[in-house]
TORPA-4810 file (N, C-alpha, C, O; in nm, 3 decimals):
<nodes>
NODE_1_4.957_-1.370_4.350_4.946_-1.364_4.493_4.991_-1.226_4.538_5.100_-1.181_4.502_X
NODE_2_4.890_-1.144_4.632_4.956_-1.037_4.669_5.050_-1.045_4.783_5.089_-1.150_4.834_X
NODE_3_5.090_-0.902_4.824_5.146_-0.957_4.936_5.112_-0.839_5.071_5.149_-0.733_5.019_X
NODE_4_5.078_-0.815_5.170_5.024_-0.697_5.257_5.166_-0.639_5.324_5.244_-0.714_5.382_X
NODE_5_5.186_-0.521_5.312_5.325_-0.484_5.442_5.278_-0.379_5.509_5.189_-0.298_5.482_X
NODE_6_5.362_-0.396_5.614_5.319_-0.240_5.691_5.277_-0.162_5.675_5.169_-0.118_5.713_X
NODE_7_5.390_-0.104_5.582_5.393_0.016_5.485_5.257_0.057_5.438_5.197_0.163_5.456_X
NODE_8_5.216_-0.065_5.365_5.057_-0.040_5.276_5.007_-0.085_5.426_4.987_-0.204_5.405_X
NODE_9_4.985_-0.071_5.517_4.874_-0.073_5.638_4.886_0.070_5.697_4.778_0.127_5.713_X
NODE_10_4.999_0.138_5.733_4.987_0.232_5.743_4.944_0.348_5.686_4.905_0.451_5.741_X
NODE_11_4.960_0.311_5.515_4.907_0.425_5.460_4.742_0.458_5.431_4.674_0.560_5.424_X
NODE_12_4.706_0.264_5.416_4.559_0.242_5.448_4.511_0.350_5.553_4.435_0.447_5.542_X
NODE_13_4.577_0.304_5.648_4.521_0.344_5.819_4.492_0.471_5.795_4.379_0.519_5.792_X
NODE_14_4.594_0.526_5.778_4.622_0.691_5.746_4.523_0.750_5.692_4.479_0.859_5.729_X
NODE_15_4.469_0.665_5.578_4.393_0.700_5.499_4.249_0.711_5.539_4.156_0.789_5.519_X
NODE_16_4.276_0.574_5.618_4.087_0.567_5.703_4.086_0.679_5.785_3.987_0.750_5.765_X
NODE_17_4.177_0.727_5.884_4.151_0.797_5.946_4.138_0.923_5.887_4.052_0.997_5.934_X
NODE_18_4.206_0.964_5.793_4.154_1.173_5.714_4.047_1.075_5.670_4.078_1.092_5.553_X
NODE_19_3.959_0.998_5.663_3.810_0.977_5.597_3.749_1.008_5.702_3.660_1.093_5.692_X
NODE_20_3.780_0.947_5.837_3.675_0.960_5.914_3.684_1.096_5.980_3.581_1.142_6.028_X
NODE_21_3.805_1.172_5.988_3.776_1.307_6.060_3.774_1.410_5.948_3.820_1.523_5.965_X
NODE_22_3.709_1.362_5.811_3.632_1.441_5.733_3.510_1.458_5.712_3.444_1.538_5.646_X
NODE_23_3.477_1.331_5.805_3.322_1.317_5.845_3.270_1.468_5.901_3.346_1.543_5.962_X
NODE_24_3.115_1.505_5.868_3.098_1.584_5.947_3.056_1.574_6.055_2.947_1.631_6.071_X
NODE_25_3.111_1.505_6.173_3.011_1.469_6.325_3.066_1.514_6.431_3.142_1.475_6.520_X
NODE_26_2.952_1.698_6.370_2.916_1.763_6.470_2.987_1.845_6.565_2.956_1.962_6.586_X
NODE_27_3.098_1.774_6.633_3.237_1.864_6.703_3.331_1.882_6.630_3.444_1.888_6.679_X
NODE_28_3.310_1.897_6.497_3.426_1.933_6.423_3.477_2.111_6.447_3.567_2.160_6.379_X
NODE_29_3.408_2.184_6.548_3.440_2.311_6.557_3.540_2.321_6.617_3.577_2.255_6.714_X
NODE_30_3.600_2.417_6.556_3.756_2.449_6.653_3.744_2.483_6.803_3.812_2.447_6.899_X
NODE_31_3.641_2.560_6.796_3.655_2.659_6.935_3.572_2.579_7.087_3.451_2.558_7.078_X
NODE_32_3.627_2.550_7.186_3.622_2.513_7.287_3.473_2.550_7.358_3.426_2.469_7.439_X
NODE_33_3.417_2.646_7.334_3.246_2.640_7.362_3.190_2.540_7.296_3.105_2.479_7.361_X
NODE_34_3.210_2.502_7.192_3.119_2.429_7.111_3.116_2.260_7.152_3.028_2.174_7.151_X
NODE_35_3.294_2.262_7.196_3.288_2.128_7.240_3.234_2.114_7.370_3.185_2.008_7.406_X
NODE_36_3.240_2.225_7.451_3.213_2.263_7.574_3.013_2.188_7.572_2.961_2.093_7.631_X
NODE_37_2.955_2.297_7.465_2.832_2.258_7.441_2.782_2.091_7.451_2.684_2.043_7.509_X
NODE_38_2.867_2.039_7.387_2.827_1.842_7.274_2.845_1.814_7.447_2.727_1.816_7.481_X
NODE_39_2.922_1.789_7.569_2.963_1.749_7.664_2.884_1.798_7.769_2.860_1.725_7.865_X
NODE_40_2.840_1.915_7.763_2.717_1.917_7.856_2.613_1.867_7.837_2.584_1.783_7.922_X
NODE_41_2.521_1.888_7.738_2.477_1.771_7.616_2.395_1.658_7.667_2.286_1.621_7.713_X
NODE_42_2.586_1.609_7.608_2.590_1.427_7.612_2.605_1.350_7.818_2.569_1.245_7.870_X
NODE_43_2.658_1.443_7.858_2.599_1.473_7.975_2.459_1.439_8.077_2.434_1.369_8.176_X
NODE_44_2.407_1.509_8.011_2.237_1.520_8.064_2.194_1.452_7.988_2.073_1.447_8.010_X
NODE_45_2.234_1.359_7.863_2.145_1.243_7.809_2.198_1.136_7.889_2.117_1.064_7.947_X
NODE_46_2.363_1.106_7.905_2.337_0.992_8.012_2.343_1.009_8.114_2.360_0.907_8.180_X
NODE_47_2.334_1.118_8.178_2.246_1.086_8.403_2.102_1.055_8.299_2.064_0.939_8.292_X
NODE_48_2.033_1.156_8.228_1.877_1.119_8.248_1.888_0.955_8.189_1.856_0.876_8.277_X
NODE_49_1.924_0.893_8.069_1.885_0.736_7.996_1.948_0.654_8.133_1.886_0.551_8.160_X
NODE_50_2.077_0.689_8.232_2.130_0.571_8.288_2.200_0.653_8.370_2.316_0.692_8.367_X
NODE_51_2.056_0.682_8.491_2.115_0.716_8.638_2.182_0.678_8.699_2.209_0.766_8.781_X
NODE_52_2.275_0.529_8.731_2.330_0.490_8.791_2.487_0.527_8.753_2.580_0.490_8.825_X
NODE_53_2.508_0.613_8.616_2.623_0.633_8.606_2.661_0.792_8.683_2.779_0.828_8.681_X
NODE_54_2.588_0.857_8.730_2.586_0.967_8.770_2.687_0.899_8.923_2.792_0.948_8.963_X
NODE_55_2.624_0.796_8.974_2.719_0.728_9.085_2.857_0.744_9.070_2.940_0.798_9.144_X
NODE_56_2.868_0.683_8.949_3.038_0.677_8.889_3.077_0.829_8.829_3.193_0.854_8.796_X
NODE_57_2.973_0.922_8.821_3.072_1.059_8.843_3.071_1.097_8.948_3.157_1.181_8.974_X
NODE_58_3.001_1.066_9.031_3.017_1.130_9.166_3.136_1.065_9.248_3.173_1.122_9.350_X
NODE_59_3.188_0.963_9.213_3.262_0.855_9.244_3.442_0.902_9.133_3.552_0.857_9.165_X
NODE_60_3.428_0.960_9.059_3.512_0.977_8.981_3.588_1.065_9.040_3.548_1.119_9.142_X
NODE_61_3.749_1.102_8.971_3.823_1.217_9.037_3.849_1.297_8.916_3.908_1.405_8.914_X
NODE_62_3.778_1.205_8.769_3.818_1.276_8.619_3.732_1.225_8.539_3.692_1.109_8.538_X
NODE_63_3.700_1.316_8.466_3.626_1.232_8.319_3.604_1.293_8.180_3.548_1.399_8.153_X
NODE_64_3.684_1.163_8.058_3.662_1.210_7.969_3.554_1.217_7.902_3.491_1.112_7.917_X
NODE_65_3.486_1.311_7.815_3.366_1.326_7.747_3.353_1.299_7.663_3.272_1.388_7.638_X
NODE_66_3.362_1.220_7.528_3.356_1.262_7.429_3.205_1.217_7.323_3.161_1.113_7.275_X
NODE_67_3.169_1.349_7.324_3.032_1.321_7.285_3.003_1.271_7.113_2.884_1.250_7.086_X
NODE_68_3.063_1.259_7.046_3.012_1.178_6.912_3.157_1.162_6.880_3.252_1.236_6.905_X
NODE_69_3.151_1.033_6.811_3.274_0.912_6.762_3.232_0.877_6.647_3.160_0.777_6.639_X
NODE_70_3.273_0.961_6.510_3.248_0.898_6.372_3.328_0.751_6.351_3.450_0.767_6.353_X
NODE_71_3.289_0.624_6.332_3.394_0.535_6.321_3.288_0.447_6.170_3.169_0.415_6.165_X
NODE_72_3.406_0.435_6.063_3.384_0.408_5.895_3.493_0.256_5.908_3.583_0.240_5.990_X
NODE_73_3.451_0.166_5.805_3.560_0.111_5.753_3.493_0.006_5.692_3.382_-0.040_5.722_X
NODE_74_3.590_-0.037_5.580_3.571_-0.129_5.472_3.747_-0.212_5.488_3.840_-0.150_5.437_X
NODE_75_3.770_-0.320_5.546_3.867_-0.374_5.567_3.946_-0.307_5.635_4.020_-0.388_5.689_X
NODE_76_3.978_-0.188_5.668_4.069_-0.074_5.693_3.995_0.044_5.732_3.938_0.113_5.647_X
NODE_77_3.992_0.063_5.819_3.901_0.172_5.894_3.970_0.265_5.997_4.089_0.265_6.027_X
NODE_78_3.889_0.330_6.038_3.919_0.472_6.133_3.834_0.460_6.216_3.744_0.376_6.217_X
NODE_79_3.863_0.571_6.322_3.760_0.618_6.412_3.826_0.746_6.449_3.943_0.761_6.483_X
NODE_80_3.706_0.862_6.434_3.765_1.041_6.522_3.644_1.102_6.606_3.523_1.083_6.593_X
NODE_81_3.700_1.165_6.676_3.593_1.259_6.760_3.661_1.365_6.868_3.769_1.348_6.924_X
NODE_82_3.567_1.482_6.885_3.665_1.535_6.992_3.595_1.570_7.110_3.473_1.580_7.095_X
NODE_83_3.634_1.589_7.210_3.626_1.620_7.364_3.650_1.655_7.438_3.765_1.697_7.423_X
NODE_84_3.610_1.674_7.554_3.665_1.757_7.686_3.676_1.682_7.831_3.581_1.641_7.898_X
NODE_85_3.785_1.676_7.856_3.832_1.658_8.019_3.748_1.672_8.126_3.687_1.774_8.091_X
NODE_86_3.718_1.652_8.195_3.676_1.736_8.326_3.700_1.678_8.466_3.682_1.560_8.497_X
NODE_87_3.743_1.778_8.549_3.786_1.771_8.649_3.724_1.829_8.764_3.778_1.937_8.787_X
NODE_88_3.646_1.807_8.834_3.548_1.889_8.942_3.454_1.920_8.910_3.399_1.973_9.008_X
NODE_89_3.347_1.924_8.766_3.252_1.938_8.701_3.316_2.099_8.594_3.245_2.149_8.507_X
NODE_90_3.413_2.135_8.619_3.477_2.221_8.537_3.582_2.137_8.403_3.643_2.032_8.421_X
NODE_91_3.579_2.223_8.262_3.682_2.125_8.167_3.807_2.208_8.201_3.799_2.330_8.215_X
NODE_92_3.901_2.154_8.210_4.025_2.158_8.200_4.159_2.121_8.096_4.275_2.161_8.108_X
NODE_93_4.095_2.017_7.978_4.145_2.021_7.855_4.054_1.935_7.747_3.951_1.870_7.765_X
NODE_94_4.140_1.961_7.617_4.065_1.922_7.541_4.173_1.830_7.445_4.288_1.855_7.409_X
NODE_95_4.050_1.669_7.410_4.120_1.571_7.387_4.062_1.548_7.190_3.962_1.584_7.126_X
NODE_96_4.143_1.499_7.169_4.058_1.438_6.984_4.137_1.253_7.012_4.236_1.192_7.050_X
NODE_97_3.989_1.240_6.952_4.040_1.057_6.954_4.101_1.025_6.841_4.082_1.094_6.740_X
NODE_98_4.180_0.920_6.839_4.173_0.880_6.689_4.178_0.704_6.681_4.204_0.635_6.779_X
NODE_99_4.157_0.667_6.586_4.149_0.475_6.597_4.147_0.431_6.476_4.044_0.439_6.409_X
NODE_100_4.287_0.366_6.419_4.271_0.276_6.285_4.275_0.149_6.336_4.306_0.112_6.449_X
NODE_101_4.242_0.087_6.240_4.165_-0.107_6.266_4.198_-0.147_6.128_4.244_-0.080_6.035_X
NODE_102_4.177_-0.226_6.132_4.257_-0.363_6.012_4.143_-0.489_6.051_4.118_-0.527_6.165_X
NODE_103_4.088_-0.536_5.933_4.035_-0.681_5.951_3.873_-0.681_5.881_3.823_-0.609_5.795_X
NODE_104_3.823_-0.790_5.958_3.701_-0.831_5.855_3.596_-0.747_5.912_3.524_-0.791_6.002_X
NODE_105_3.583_-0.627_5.867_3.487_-0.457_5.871_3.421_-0.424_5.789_3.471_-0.437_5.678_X
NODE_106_3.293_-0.371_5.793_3.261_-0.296_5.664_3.140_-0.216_5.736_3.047_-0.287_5.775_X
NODE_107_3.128_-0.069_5.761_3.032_0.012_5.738_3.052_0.131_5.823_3.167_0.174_5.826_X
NODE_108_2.978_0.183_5.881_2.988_0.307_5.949_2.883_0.323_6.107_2.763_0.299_6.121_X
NODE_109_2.981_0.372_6.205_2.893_0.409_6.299_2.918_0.525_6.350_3.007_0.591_6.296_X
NODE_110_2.832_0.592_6.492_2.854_0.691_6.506_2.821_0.655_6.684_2.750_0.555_6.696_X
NODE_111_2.853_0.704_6.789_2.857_0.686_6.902_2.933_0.765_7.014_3.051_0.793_6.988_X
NODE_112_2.872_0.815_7.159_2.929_0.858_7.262_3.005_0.762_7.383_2.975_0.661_7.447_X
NODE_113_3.098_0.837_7.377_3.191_0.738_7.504_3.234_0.821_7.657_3.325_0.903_7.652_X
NODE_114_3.179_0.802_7.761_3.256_0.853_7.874_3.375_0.750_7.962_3.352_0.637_8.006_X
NODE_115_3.497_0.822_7.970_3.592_0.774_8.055_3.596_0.832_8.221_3.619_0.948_8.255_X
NODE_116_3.564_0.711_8.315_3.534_0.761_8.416_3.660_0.762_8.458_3.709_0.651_8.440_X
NODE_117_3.766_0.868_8.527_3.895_0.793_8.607_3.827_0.815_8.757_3.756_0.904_8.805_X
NODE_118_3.893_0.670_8.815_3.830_0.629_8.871_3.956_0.703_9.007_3.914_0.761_9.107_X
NODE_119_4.099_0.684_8.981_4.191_0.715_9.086_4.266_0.816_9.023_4.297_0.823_8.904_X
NODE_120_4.303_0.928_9.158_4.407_1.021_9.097_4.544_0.976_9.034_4.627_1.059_8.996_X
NODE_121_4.572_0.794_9.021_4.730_0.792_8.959_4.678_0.792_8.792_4.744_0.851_8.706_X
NODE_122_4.554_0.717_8.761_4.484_0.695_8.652_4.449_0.827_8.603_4.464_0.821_8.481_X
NODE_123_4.411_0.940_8.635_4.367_1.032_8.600_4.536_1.085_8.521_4.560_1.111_8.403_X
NODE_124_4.637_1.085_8.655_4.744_1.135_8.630_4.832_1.130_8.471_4.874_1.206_8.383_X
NODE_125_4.825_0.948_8.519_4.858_0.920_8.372_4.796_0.975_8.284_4.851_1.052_8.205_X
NODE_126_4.678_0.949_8.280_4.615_1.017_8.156_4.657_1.175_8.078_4.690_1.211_7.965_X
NODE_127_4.636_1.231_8.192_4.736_1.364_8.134_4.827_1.415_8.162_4.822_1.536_8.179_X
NODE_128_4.964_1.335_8.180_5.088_1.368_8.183_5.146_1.278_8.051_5.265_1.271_8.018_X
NODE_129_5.040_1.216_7.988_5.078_1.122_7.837_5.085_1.187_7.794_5.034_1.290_7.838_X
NODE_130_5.169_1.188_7.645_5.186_1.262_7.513_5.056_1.206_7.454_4.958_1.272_7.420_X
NODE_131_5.068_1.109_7.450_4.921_1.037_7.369_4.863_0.937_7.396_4.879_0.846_7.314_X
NODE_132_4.779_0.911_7.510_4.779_0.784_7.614_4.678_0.701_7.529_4.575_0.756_7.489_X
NODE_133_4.698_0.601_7.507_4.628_0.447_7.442_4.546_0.416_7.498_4.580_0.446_7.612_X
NODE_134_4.426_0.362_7.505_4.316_0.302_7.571_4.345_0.142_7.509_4.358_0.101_7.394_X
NODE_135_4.350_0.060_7.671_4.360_-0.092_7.633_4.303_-0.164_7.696_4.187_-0.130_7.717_X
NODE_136_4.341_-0.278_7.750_4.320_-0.387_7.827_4.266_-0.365_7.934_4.190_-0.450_7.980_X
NODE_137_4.290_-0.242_8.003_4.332_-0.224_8.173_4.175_-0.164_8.159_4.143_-0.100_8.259_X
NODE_138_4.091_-0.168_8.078_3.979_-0.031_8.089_3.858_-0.130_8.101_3.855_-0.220_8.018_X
NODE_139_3.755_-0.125_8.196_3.646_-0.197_8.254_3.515_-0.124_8.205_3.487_-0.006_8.226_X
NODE_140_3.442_-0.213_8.138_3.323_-0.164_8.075_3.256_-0.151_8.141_3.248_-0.240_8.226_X
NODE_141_3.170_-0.046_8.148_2.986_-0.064_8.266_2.893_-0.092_8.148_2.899_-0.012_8.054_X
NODE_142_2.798_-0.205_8.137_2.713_-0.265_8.001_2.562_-0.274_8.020_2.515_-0.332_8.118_X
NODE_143_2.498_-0.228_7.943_2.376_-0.213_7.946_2.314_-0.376_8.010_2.392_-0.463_7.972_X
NODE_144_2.242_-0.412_8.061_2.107_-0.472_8.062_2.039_-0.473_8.112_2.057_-0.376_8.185_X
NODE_145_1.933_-0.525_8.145_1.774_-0.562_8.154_1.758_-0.476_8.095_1.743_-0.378_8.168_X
NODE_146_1.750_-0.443_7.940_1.671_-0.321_7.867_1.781_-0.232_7.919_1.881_-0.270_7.980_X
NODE_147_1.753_-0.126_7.892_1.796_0.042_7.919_1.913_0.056_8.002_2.016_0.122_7.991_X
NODE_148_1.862_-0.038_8.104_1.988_-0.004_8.277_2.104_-0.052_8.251_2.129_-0.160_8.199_X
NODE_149_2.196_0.051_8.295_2.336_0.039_8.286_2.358_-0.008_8.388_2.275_0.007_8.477_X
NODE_150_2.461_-0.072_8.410_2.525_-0.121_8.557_2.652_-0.142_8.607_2.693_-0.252_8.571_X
NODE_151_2.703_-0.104_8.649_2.868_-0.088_8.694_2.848_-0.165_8.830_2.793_-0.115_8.928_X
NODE_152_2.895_-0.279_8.824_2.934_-0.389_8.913_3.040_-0.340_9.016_3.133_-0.277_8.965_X
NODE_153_3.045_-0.356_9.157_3.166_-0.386_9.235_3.272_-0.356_9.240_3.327_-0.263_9.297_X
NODE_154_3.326_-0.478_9.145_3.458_-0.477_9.083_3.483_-0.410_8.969_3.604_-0.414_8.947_X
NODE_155_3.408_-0.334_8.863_3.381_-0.278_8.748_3.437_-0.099_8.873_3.548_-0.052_8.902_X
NODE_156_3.325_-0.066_8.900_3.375_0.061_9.002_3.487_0.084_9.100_3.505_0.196_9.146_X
NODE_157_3.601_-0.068_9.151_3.709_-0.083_9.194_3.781_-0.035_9.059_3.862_0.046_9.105_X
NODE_158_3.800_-0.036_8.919_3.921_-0.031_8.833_3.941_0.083_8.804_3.846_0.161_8.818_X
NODE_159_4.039_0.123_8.765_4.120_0.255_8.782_4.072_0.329_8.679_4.109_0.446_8.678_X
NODE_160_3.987_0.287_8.577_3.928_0.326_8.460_3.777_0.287_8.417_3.771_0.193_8.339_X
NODE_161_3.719_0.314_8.435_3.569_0.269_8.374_3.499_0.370_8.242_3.477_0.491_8.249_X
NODE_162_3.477_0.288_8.136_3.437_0.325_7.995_3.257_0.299_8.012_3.193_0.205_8.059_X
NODE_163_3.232_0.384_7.971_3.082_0.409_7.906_3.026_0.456_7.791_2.991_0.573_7.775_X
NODE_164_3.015_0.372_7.713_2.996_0.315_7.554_2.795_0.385_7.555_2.699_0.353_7.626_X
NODE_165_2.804_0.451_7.480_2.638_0.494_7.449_2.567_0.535_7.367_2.614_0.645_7.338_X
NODE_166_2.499_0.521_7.320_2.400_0.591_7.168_2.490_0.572_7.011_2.520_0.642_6.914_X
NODE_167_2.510_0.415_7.064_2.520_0.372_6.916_2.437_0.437_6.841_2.329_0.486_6.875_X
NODE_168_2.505_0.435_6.701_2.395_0.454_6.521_2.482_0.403_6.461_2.600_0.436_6.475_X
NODE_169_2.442_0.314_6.383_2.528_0.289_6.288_2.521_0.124_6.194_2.442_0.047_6.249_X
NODE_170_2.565_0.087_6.112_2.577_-0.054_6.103_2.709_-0.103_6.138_2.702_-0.206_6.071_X
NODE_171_2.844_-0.110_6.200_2.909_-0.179_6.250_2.868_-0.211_6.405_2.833_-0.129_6.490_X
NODE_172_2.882_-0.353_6.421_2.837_-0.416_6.559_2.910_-0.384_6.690_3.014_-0.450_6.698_X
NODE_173_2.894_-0.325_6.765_2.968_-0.328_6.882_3.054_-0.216_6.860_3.103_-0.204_6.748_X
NODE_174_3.086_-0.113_6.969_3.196_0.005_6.995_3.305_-0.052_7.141_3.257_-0.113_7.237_X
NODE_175_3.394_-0.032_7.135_3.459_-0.061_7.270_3.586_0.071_7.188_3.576_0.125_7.078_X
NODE_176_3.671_0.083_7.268_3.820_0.198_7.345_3.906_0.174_7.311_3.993_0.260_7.294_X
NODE_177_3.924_0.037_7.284_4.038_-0.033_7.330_4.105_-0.028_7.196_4.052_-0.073_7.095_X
NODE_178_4.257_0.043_7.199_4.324_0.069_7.065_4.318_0.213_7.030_4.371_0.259_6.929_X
NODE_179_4.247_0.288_7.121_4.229_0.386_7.091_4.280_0.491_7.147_4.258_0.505_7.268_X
NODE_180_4.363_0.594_7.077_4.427_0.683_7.116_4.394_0.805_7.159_4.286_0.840_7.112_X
NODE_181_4.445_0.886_7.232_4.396_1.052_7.257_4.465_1.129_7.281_4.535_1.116_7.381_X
NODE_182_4.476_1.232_7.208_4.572_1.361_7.227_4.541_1.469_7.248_4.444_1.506_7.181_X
NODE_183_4.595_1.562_7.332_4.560_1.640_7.384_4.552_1.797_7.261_4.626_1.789_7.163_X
NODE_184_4.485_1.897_7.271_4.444_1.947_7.210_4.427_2.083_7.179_4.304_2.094_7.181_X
NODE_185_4.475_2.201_7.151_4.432_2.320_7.192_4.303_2.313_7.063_4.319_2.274_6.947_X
NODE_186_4.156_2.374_7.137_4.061_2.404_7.002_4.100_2.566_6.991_4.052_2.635_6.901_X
</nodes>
């Protein structure tokens, strides 16, 4: 009988994660144009695929970018990617994700995420954290009828709204939640 401890979860974790930010996807460049580039980008692919989120930047007081999310795992997995802030349609810093997971997993995806902040205390938090967590508190906008995105009401009332986009990959489903971000000099 084995037995699982922390210890060996953390070093797992550890481990998933230098796998996945050895991945090569794409913003692995140091220098701040380049990420600058993936975010203008990823940008103009979602106003043009899902106009209605352009609402929720125009509606926003912050938003994070982060244009490709390598995420791997076989029981024990990772997720990395890096990105840029923006504040007034100008970036103002630069973030790297990171995300270990534990449980019944196996394969690899790749995917863009925008964080809309929705209020200046939400924005605040966000970057006055050492390393602010993405959890519970964060309201999805979700594709349907085909293509159209839609941010509901009450979805555009929460202090945070996530926009999950251009899955690839074979693991099912991307969501935030667990997921960390630190701030960054490239």
């Amino acid at each position: 009988m084995s037995t699982f401890s922390r210890r060996g979860f953390l070093i797992g974790a550890g481990g998933a994660a230098l796998m996945t930010s050895a991945c090569a996807n794409g913003v692995g460049s140091t220098g701040g144009a380049a990420i600058d580039a993936r975010v203008e980008a990823t940008l103009n692919y979602l106003y043009n695929r899902y106009p209605g989120t352009q609402e929720l930047a125009d509606k926003s007081v912050g938003m994070l970018v982060m244009p490709l999310i390598t995420e791997a795992g076989f029981g024990i997995g990772g997720a990395y990617g890096r990105g840029a802030l923006r504040v007034g349609g100008t970036t103002v810093d630069y973030y790297v994700q990171t995300e270990a997971s534990f449980g019944l997993q196996i394969g690899a995806q790749q995917y863009a995420h925008v964080l809309f902040f929705m209020t200046d205390e939400s924005l605040r938090g966000f970057r006055t954290s050492p390393g602010w967590s993405a959890g519970g508190d964060i309201k999805y906008a979700i594709q349907n009828e085909g293509d159209r995105l839609s941010a509901d009401t009450l979805t555009s009332l929460s202090p945070v709204v996530a926009v999950v986009f251009g899955q690839a990959g074979l693991i099912a489903g991307a969501t935030v939640e667990g997921t960390k971000y630190t701030r960054i000099i490239p």
